[in-house]
N, C-alpha and C positions, 0 to 999 in steps of 0.2 A: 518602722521608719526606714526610708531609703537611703542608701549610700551616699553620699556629696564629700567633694575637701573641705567643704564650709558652712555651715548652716548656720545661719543670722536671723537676730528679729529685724523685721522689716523698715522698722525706724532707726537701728543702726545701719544702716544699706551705704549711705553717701559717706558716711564716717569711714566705715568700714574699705569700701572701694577705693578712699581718697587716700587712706592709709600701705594699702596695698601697692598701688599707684606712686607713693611721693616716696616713702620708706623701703618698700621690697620690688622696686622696680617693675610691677608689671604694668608695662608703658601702652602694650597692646592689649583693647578691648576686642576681641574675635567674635562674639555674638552673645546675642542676650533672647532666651525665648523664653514660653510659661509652658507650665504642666497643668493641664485640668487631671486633677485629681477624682473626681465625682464619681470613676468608675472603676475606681482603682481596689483592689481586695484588701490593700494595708487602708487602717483610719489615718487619716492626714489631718493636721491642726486648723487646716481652713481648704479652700477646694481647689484655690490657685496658686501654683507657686512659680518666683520669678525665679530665672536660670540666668547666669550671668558668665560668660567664660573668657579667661584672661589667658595671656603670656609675657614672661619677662623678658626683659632686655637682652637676656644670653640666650635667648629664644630654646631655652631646653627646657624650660619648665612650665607648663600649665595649668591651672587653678580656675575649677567651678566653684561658684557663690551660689545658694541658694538662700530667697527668702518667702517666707508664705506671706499672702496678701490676705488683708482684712476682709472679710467677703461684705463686710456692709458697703466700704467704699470702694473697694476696687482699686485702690489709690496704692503709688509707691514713687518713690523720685525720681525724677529723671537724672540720668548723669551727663548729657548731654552740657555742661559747663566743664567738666571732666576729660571726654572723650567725644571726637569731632562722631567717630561711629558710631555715639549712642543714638545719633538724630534716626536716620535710616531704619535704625534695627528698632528702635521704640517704635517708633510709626508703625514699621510692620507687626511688632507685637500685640499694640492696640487691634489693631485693623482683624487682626486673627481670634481675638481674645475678649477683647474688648478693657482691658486693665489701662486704667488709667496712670500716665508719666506724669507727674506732679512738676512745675517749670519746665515743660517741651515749649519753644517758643512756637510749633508748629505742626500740634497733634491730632494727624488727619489720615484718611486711608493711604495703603500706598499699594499692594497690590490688587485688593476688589475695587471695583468702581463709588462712585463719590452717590450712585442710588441704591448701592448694596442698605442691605437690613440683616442685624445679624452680624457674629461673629462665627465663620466655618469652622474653627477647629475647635473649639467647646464639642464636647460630645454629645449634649443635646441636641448639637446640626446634624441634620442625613445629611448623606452626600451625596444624592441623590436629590435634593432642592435648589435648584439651581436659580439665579436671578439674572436675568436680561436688561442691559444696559439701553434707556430711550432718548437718552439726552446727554449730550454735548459738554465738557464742562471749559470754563473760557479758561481758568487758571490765574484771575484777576486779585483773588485773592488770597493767592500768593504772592504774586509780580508786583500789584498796591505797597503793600510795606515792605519788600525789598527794594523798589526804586525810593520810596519816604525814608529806607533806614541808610542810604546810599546820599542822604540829603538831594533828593529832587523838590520840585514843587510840583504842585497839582498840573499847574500850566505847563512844566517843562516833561513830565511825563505823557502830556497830550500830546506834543510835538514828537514824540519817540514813535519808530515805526515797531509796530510789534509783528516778529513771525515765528510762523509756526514750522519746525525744520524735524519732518516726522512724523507720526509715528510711522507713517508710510512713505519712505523715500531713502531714493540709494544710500546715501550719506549718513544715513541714521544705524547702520549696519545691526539690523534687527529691529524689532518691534518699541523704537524710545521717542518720544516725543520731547523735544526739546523747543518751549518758548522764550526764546529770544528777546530782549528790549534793545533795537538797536539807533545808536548813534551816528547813522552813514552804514560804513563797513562794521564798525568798531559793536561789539556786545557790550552793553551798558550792566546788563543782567540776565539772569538766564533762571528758567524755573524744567526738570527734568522732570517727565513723570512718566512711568510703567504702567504695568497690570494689565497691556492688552494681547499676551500670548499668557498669562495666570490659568493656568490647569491645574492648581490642586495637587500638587507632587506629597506633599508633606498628609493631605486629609487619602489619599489615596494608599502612600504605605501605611495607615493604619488598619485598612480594609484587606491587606492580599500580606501572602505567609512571606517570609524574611527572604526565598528565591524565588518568588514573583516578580516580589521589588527590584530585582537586578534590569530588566527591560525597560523600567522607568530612569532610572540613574544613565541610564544610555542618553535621553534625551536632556541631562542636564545641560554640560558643555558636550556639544553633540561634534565637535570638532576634536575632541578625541575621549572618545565614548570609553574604551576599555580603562583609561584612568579614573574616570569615575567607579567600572564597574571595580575595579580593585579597591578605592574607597572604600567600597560598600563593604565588599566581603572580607576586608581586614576587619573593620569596626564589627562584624557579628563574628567573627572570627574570633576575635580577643575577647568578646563577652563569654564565644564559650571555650573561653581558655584553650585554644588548639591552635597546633603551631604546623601549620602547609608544609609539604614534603622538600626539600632542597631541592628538587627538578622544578616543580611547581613557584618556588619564590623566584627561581632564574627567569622563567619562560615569562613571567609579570613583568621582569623588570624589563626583559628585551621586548613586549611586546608595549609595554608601557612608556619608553623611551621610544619608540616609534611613533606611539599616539600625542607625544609630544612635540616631536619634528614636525610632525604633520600639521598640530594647533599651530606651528609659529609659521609653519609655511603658508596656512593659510591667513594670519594676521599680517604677516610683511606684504604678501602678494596682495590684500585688501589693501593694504596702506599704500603700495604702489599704485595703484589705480586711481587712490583718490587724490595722489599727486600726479596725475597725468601719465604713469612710466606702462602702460599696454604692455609692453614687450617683458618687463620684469615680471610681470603675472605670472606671464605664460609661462616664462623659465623656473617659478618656482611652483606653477598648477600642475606643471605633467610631471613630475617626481613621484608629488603628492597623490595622484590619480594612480600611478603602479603599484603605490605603499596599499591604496584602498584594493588595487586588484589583489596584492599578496594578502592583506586581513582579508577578503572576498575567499581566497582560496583555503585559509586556514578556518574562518570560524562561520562559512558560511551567509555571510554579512559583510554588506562593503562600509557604510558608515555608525550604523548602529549595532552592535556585534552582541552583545550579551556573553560576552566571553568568560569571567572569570563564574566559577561556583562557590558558595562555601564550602570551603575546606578543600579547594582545588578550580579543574579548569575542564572546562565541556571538551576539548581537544588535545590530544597531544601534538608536537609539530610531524606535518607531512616529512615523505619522505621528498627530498629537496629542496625543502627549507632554505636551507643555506646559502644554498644557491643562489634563489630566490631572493630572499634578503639581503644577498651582498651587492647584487643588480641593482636594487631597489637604493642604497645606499650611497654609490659611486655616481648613482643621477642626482639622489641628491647636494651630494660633493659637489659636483659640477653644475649644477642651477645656484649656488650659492656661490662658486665661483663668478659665474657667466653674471649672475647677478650685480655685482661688490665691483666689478671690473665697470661696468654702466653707470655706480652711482658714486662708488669710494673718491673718485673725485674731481663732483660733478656739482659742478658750483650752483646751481637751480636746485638742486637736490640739496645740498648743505643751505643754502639760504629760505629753504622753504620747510627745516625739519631741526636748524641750532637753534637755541635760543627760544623755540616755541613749543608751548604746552609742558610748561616746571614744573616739576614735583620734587620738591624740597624733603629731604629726609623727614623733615619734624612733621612736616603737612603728611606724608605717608603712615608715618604711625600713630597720628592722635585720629586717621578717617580705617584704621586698621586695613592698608593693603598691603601686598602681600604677592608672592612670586617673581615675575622680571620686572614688571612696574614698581618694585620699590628695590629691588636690587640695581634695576637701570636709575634709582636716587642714591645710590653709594652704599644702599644697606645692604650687607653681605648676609640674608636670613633666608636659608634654602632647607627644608625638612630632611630633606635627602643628606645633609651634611650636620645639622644639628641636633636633630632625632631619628638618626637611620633605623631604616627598617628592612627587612628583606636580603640584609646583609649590602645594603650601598655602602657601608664605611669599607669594604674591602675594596671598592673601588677606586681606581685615581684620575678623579677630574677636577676641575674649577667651579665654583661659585664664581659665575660672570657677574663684575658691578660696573655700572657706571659713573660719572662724575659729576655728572648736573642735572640730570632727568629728565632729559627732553624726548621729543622724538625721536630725535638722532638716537640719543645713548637708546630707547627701547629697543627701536630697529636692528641696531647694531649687537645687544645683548641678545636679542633673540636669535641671530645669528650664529653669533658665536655659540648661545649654546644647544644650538641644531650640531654641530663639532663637537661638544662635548658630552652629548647622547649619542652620538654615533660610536662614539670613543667605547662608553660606558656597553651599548651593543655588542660591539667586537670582541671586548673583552668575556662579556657574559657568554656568547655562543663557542668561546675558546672552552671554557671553563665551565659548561652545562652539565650539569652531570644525569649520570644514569639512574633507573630507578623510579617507584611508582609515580604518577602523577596528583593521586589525591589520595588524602588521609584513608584511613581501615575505620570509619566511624558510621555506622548503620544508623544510628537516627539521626546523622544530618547529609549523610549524599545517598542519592537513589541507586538502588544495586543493577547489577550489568543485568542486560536484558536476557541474557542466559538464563541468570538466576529467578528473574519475574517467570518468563515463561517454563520454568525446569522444577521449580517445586516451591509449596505455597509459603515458607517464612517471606521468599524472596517477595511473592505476589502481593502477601498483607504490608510489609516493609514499604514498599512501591505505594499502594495504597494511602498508609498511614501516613508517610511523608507527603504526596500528593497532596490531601484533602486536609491535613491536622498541620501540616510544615513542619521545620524546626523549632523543638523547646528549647528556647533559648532562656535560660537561668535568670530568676528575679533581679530586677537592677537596674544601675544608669552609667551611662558609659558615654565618654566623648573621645572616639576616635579621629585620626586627622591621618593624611599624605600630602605627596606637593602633588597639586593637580597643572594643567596645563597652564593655570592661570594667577595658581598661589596658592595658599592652604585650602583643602579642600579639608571640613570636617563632617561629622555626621554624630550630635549627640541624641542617643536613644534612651527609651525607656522601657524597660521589660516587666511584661507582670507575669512571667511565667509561661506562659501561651505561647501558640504559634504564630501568630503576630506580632508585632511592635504596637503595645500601648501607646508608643510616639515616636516620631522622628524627627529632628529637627535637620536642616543641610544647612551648613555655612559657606555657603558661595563666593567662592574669593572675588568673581565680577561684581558682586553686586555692592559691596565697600568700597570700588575702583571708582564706582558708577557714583556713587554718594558722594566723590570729591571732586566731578567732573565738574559741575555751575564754578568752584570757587576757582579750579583752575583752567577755564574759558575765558573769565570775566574780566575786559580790560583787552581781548585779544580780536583780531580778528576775523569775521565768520568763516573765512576759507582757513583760517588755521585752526578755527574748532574740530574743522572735519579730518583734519588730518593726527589734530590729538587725539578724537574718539577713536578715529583705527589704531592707532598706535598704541592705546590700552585693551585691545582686544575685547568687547564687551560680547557677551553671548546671551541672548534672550533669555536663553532654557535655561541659564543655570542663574542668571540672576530673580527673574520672573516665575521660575520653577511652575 
């Protein structure tokens, strides 16, 4: 039997979570996925099991729940009376699995299309069977009983204009469809649906070895790629127990805090555009575009980079780095100056960004978000300060929070903490130290090409890693970082192999995404669009 913090029978599940929840504080549900077991070399009690993963209130502590599901019924509770995130994440579990959420008021696909057949990530799916969407779907039956449960009548929902804002159109900032019921300007209701950039991220690293996957993690939040790849290679890092050389954790964090500047610059610069402000783009696009030219020149890639390896980093920095990077930083200083000075107080700009699109502390943690959209709610929960890693507790910066949660506070957090990644750079390339860049570990990095072409251990080594990957040690693991957007996790399953038996990604967009209808609703339509950029939503890492 596998590893868990918890293993449960399946009928105590709601008990059990409720308990967790009211008594041990863990107020944030982070994701819920299943494991097909059916091809696993340990015997397992039934062939699917639910995964369930929390955090408490001091946000240091987290907690997997595992239950095996009945293989007659398929069936297990929903928690979604519990936790506003359970809605989303069951859906997708269904959709993926096919296990049924017992009380979902609303258990339907949410990434494959509404003519899919089949559950993809069952291992009985090829991945290689692909299905072709030929029809339309209206979204009526959704929109039906959320205007009925909104108390409309039949007649007054006829008088409602209904539209469609998406999935292809500037405003939608990626591939979201949002159906609208509207009242004049005013959104009455709102139905959001995904799935039309779904590439199979999650059935695809089961197919290719644990540094395959790093090219694919690029395209999650592809607005700053190398935080993802660090994701990755932490989480297969810590399964196999290996700990990156101290140049190696430095050169992450400073190129990781740049992939972060870069996320918020281009979330503000989006957000300005869709309040009208052209000229604040620009001030905060050309920073952003020297930052891609200096990642172009370092890892040979300007937005999708594949930069980190296990157990280290394809690059060491060039010589003038520094240089470089200090250039690249003083632009950005001064585009967030040049910025603040057009908007800080500019009365169009405060009446078009106070007061709209709330996000309430409590509304935050029961839809589990997570990074500046729930720190710009007053919660003070940044990984980098309550689970450091890579050695960020030796650093001295701030956890930016807000006061109300509007767009104003997001804008403005983001801001501020473009300043306090900068901070945290300057510091790190003071204090870089010298010394190898990746671990002495022969079955998990490829040997220098001396040694391939200089005599055959090196040649078979090269080989065996190529073609077999990294054995990464039986087991399951939920690694997590703060990514550009919130906690970024990745819980895996090892059956010993050079693959991942699974992978699950916890995309902090797409929990952001699943609170978007309730806090639209009531507002309107030209403030939806400014709330949507202001939570940064990213296709690829929600849609994966």
């Amino acid at each position: 039997m596998l590893k868990c913090d918890m293993l449960i029978e399946a009928n105590d599940l709601k008990s059990t979570i409720t308990k967790l929840k009211n008594e041990d504080g863990y107020i944030l549900l982070l994701d819920i996925t299943v494991v097909d077991y059916s091809e696993f070399p340990d015997v397992t009690p039934s062939r699917f099991a639910a995964i369930y993963i929390l955090r408490d209130s001091s946000f240091k502590k987290e907690i997997t729940v595992k239950a095996f599901i009945d293989d007659d019924t398929l069936e297990i509770d929903s928690l979604t009376d519990l936790y506003r995130s359970a809605d989303w994440a069951e859906r997708e579990t269904y959709d993926q699995y096919g296990v049924l959420f017992k009380g979902h008021p609303n258990l339907k696909r949410l990434l494959n299309h509404h003519q899919f057949i089949g559950h993809p990530l069952r291992k009985d799916y090829g991945i290689t069977k692909g299905q072709i969407c030929t029809e339309t779907c209206d979204l009526m039956d959704e929109m039906n009983p959320l205007l009925e449960s909104k108390g409309y009548s039949k007649e007054e929902i006829n008088d409602l204009m209904l539209l469609n804002v998406g999935p292809s159109h500037p405003a939608s900032h990626g591939t979201i469809r949002n159906f609208a019921a509207m009242e004049g300007e005013t959104i009455a209701a709102n139905v959001t649906e995904i799935g039309y950039l779904h590439r199979g991220f999650e059935k695809s690293c089961e197919n290719h070895t644990y540094s395959q996957i790093i090219p694919y993690t690029d395209r999650l939040n592809y607005c700053s790629a190398i935080l993802n790849n660090i994701g990755w290679a932490k989480a297969v890092e810590e399964m196999l127990d290996i700990e990156i050389t101290p140049r190696a954790k430095m050169i992450r964090i400073i190129t990781g805090e740049l992939s972060r500047i870069m996320d918020h610059l281009v979330c503000n610069g989006a957000n300005m555009v869709d309040l009208g402000g052209l000229t604040n783009y620009w001030y905060l696009f050309a920073p952003r575009d020297s930052a891609y030219d200096l990642l172009s020149k370092l890892t040979g890639a300007r937005l999708t980079n594949s930069y980190t390896r296990v157990g280290g980093l394809e690059y060491d920095l060039y010589d003038g780095f520094d240089g470089d990077l200090e250039a690249v930083l003083k632009e950005v200083e001064i585009a967030i100056s040049d910025c603040l000075t057009l908007i800080a107080h500019n009365r169009i700009f405060h009446d078009r960004t106070q007061d709209v699109g709330v996000i309430t502390p409590e509304m935050a943690m029961t839809f589990g978000i997570t990074g500046p959209n729930l720190r710009a709610a007053g919660v003070p929960f940044d990984l980098r300060k309550d689970k450091p890693y890579y050695g960020y507790d030796n650093f001295d910066f701030d956890v930016v929070i807000g006061s109300h949660g509007d767009v104003y506070d997001r804008m403005m957090c983001r801001f501020e903490e473009m300043k306090q990644s900068i901070k945290i750079i300057r510091k790190a390339m003071i204090e870089l130290p010298d010394g190898p860049l990746n671990v002495d570990a022969p079955g998990v990095l490829l040997p220098a090409k001396c040694d391939v072409y200089g005599n055959i251990e090196g040649l078979m080594n090269q080989f065996k890693l190529t073609i077999d990957g990294i054995k990464v040690p039986k087991g399951e693991y939920y690694s997590y970082s703060e990514g550009g957007n919130g906690e970024l996790g990745f819980y895996i399953v090892s059956d010993g192999e050079g693959k991942p038996y699974k992978v699950k990604c916890r995309p902090p967009s797409f929990y952001s995404l699943a609170a978007f209808t309730d806090i639209i609703e009531g507002s309107m339509l030209a403030d939806a669009v400014v709330t949507m950029a202001s939570m940064n939503f990213i296709a690829g890492e929600f849609d994966r």
